[in-house]
C-alpha positions in Angstrom: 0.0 0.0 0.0 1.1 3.3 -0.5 1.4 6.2 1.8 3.0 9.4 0.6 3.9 12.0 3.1 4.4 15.8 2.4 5.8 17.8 5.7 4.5 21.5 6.0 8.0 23.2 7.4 6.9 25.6 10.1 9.6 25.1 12.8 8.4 24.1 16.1 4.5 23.9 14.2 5.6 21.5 11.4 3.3 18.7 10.6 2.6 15.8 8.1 0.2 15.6 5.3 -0.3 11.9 5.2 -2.1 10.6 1.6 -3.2 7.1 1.0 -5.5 4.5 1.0 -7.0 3.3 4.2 -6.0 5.5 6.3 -9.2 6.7 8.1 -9.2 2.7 9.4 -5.7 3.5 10.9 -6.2 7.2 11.9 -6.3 5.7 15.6 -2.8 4.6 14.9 -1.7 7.6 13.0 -3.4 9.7 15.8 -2.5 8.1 18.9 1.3 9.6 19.6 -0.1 12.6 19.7 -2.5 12.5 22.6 -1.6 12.8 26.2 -4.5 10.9 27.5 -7.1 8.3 25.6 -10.0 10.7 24.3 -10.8 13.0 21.5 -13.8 15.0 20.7 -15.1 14.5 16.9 -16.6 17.6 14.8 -18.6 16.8 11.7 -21.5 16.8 9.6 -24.7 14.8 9.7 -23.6 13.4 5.9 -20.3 12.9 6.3 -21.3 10.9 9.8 -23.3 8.4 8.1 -20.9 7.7 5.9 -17.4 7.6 7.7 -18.4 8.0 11.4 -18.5 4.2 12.4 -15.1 3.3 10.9 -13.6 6.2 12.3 -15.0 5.5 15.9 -14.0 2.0 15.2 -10.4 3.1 15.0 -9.8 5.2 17.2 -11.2 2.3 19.9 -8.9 -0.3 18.7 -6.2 2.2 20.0 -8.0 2.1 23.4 -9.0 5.9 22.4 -12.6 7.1 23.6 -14.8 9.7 21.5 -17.5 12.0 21.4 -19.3 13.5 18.4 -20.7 16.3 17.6 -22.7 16.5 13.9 -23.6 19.8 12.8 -25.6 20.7 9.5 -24.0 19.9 6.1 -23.4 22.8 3.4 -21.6 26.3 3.3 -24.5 27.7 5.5 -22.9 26.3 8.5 -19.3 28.4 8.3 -21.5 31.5 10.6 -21.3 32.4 13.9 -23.9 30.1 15.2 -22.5 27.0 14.4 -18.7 28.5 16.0 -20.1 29.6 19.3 -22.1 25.6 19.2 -19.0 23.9 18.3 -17.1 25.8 20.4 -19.4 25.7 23.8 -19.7 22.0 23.4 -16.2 21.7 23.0 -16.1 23.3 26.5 -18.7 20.9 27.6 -16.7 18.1 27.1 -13.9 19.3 28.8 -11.2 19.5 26.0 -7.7 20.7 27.4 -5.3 22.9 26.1 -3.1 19.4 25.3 -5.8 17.4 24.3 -6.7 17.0 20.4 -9.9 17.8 18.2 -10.9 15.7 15.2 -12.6 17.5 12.2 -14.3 15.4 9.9 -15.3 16.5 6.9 -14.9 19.1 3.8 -13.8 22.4 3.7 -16.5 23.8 5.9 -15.9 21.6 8.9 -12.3 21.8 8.8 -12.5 25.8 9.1 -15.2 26.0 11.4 -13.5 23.8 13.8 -10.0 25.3 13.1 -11.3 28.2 13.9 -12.6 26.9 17.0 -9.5 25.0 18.2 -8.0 28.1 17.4 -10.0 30.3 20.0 -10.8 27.3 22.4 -8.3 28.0 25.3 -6.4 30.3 23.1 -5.7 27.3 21.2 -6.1 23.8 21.4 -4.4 21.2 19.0 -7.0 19.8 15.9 -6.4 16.8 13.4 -7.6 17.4 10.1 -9.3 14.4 8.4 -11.0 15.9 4.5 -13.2 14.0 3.5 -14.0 16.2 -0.1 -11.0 16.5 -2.3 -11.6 20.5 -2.6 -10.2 20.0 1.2 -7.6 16.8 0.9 -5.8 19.4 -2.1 -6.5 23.2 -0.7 -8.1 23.8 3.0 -7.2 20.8 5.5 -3.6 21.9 4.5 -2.2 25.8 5.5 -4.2 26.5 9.5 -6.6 29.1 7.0 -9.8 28.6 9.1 -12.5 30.7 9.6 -16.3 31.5 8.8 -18.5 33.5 6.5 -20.3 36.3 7.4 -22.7 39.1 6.0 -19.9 40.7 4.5 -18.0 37.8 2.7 -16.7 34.5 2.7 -13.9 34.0 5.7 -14.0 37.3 6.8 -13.5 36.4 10.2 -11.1 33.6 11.2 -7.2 33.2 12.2 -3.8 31.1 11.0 -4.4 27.7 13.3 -2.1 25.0 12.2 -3.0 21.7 12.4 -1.2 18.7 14.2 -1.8 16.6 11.2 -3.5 15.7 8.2 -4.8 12.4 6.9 -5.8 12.2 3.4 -7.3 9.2 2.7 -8.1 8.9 -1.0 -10.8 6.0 -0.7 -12.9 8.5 0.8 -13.3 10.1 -2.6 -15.6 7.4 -3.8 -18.2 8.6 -1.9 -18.2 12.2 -3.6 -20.8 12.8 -5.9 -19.4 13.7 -9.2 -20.5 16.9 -8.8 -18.6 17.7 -5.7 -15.7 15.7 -6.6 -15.6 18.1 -9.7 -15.6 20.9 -7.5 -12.4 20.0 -5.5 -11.0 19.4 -8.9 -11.4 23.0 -9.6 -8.8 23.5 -7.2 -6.3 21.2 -8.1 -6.5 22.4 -11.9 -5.4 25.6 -9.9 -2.4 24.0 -8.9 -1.1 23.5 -12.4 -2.2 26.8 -13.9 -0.5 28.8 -11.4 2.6 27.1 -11.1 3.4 23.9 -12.9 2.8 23.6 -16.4 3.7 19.9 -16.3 1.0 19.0 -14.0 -1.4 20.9 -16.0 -0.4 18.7 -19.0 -0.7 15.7 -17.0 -4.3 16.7 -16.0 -5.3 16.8 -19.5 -4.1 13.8 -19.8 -5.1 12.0 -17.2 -8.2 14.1 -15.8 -10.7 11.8 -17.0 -9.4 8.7 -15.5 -8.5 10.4 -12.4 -12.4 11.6 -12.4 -13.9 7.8 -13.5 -11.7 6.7 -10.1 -8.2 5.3 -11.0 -6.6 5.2 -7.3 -2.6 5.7 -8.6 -4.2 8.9 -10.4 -5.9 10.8 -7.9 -2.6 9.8 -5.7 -0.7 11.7 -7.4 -2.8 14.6 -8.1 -3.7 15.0 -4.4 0.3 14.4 -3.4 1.4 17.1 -6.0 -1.6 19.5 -5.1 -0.5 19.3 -1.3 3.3 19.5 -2.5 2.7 22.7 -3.8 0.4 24.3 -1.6 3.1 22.8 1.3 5.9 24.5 -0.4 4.1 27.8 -0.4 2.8 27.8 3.1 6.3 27.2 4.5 7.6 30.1 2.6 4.9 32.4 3.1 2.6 31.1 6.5 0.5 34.2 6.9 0.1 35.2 3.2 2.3 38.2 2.9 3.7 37.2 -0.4 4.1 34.4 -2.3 0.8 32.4 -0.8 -1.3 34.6 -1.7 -0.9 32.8 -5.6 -3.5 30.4 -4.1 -5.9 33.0 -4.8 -5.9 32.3 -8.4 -9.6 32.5 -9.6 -11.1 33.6 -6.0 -11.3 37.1 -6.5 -13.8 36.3 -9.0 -15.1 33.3 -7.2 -15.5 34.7 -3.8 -18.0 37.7 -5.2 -19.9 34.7 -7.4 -20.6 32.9 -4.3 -21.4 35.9 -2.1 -23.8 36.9 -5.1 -25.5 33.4 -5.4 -26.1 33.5 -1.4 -22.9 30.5 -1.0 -26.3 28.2 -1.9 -26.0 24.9 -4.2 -26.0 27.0 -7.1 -22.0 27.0 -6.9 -20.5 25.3 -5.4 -16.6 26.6 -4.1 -14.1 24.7 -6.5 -16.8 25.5 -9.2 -16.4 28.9 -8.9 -12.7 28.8 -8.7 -12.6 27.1 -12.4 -14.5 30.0 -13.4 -12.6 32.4 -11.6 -9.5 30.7 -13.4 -10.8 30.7 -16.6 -11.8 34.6 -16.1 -8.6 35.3 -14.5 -6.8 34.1 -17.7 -9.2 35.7 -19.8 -8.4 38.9 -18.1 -4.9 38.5 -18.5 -5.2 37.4 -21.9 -6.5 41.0 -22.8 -3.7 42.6 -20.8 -1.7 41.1 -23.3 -0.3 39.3 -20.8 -0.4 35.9 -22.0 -1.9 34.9 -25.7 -5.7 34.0 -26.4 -4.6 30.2 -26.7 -4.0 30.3 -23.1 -7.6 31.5 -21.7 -9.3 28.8 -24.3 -6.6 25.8 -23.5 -8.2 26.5 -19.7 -11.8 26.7 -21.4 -11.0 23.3 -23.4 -9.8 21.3 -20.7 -12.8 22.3 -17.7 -15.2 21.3 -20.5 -13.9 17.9 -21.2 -13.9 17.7 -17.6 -17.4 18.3 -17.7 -16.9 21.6 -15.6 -19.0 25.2 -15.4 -16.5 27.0 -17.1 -18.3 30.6 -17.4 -20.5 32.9 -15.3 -23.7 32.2 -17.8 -23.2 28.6 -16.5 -24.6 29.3 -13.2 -28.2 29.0 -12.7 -30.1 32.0 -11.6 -30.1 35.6 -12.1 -26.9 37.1 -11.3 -25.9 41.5 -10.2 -24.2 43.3 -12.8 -20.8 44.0 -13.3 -20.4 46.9 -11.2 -22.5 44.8 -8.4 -20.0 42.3 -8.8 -17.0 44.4 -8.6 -18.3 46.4 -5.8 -18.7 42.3 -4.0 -14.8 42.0 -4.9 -14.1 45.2 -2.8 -15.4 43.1 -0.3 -12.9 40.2 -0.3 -9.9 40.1 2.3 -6.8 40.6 -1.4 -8.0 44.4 -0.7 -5.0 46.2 -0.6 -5.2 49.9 0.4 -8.8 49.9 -1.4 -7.2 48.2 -4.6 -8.1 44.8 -5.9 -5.7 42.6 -5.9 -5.9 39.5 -8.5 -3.5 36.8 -9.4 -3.0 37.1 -13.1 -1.0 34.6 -15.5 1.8 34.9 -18.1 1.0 31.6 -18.6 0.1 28.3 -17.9 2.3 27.5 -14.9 3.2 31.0 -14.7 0.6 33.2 -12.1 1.9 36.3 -10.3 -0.1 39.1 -8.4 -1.4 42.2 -9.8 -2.8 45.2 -8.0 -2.6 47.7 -10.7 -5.5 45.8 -13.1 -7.7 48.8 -14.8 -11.1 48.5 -13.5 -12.2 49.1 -17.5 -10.7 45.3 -17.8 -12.3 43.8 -15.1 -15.7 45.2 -16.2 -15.4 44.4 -20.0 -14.7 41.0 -19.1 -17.8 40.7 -16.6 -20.1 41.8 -19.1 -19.0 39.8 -21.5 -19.0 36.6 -19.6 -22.4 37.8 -18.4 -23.7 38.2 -22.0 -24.4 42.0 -21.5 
C-alpha cells in the first residue's frame, strides 16, 4: 500500500500531510502519539457521519481511544457564527484541554469552522484534520486558514491555526458525488495553472481517469496539489507574499458565491474554475499571455465536464459593477485596490494590484452576455 507524506515546514509547528488508501481505518494509529491521555472529541457533519463516522470510531477504539461527536448541518450555510459559538461551547462541555486534540471530519466547511474553534478554544487547542471532499484533501485541511462566513463575505473572520496533522485518505473520494468531486477538482486544476505547467499537462491527460476513479491517479494529483500548496505555506505562512498565488480564480469566485447567497447554485471549486478561466481571460486582454492560453483552460474544464463561465450558473446574477463592488469586499483588498493573481502563462501566475477596472468590467459583461 502506498502512503506518501508531504511535511508543511513551520519550525516548532511543522506537521505531516499523510495521503493514502486506508488511512481513516488506521487514523487511531496515525493519531494516537499525539494524545496525552485516551479521548478526542469529533466535529462533523450529519452526511459525512453516516458515511465515515462508524469506521472512524471503530479506529480510534482499537487504540483504546474514547470519543465524542458532535454532527452539525452539512453545506456552506454552517461556516456562521452560530454554528462556531455551538462547536465551540460544546467543545467546552466536554472538557477538552489545552493538550488534548480535536478531530474534524469532513470538507472544507468543517475543517474551518472547527479550526477556527480549536483556534480560539483556550487560546488554542491542538486539531487533526481528516478531509473527507478532495476540494479540502488538495487546498483547505492543508495551510491552518480557518475561519467562517459572514454578512460581508466568505472568511471574513477567522485566524492562522495549524493543524497537528493531516490524513488524506483517497478511498474516501468514492463517496463524492461527481458533482462535488468536480468541484475539489477546480482547485487542483489551480495548482497546475498557477505554477506547474507539467502538472497541467498531466491533467489533461489523465483528468478523466482520475475523475472515473483510477486510485494511482488521484494519488498523485492530491500528493502534487498538497506538494505545492506545502511548499508555499512554508515560505509564506501568513500570506504576505508568495501564498497569496493560491488565490488564483477567488477574487472572482468569492463575489460569485457571495452573489448566489454561498447556496447549491455554486459550489466553491466550481467557482474557482470559473474564476480561473476569467482570470486568464483577463490577462489574456492585458496582453499578458496569448488568447490560446484562456481557451486551452476553457477546453480542458469542458472535457472535464466543468462550469467554465459565469452564464453557467443558474439564476439571475448582479451586474458587473455589483460584482466588482462584491470583490471590494474580499480580504486581497490592498489599500482599497483589488488585488488579482493574473498569469503569463500556464504555470506562470503572479499578483497584480494595478488591473484597470475598464478590464475587469469588459470581461464581466462579457462573460455575463451584457
Amino acid at each position: 500500500m502506498i502512503l506518501n507524506t508531504v511535511a508543511v515546514d513551520l519550525g516548532e509547528r511543522s506537521y505531516q500531510v499523510r495521503i493514502g488508501q486506508g488511512l481513516l481505518s488506521r487514523a487511531g494509529a496515525e493519531i494516537a502519539p499525539l494524545l496525552r491521555r485516551k479521548r478526542i472529541a469529533i466535529v462533523t457533519e450529519t452526511t459525512i457521519a453516516a458515511l465515515h463516522l462508524p469506521a472512524l470510531t471503530e479506529a480510534l477504539s482499537a487504540e483504546g481511544i474514547a470519543s465524542t461527536t458532535l454532527a452539525l448541518p452539512p453545506g456552506e450555510g454552517t461556516k456562521n457564527w452560530e454554528n462556531l459559538a455551538r462547536c465551540t461551547e460544546w467543545l467546552l462541555e466536554q472538557k477538552v484541554e489545552r493538550k488534548d486534540v480535536v478531530l474534524a471530519l469532513g470538507g472544507g466547511v468543517i475543517g474551518d469552522l472547527v479550526g477556527f474553534s480549536a483556534a480560539i478554544l483556550r487560546r488554542g487547542v491542538r486539531f487533526v484534520q481528516l478531509p473527507t471532499s478532495l476540494l479540502a484533501q488538495v487546498d483547505s485541511s492543508v495551510g491552518g486558514k480557518t475561519g467562517i462566513n459572514t454578512a460581508q463575505g466568505k472568511n471574513l473572520v477567522g485566524a492562522f491555526h495549524q493543524p497537528s496533522l493531516v490524513l488524506a485518505d483517497i478511498d474516501v473520494l468514492d463517496t463524492l458525488t461527481d458533482r462535488d468531486f468536480l468541484s475539489g477538482y477546480g482547485e487542483v486544476v489551480k495548482y497546475g495553472l498557477l505554477g506547474d505547467a507539467a502538472f497541467f499537462d498531466w491533467l489533461e491527460a489523465e483528468g478523466p481517469a482520475l475523475r472515473a476513479g483510477d486510485k494511482a491517479a488521484r494519488l498523485r494529483a492530491v500528493t502534487r496539489s498538497v506538494e505545492m500548496k506545502a511548499g508555499i505555506v512554508s515560505r509564506d505562512e501568513t500570506e504576505e507574499g508568495e501564498r497569496a498565488l493560491l488565490n488564483l480564480g477567488h477574487t472572482f469566485c468569492h463575489a460569485l458565491e457571495k452573489a448566489t447567497g454561498y447556496s447549491d447554485r455554486l459550489l466553491h471549486g466550481e467557482g474557482v474554475a470559473i474564476g480561473c478561466a476569467l482570470a486568464f481571460e483577463l490577462s489574456s486582454r492585458l496582453d499578458l499571455c496569448s488568447q490560446e492560453e484562456p481557451s486551452r483552460v476553457r477546453a480542458h474544464l469542458k472535457t472535464m465536464g466543468m462550469k467554465t463561465d459565469i452564464r453557467d450558473i443558474p439564476g439571475d446574477l448582479p451586474g458587473s459593477e455589483a460584482l466588482i463592488a462584491l470583490m471590494g469586499q474580499d480580504k486581497k483588498v490592498v489599500d482599497g485596490k483589488l488585488r488579482f493573481i493574473l498569469a503569463r502563462g500556464i504555470g506562470q501566475a503572479f499578483v497584480a494590484d494595478d488591473v484597470p477596472g475598464d478590464k475587469v468590467r469588459a470581461v464581466l459583461e462579457d462573460a455575463l452576455g451584457a
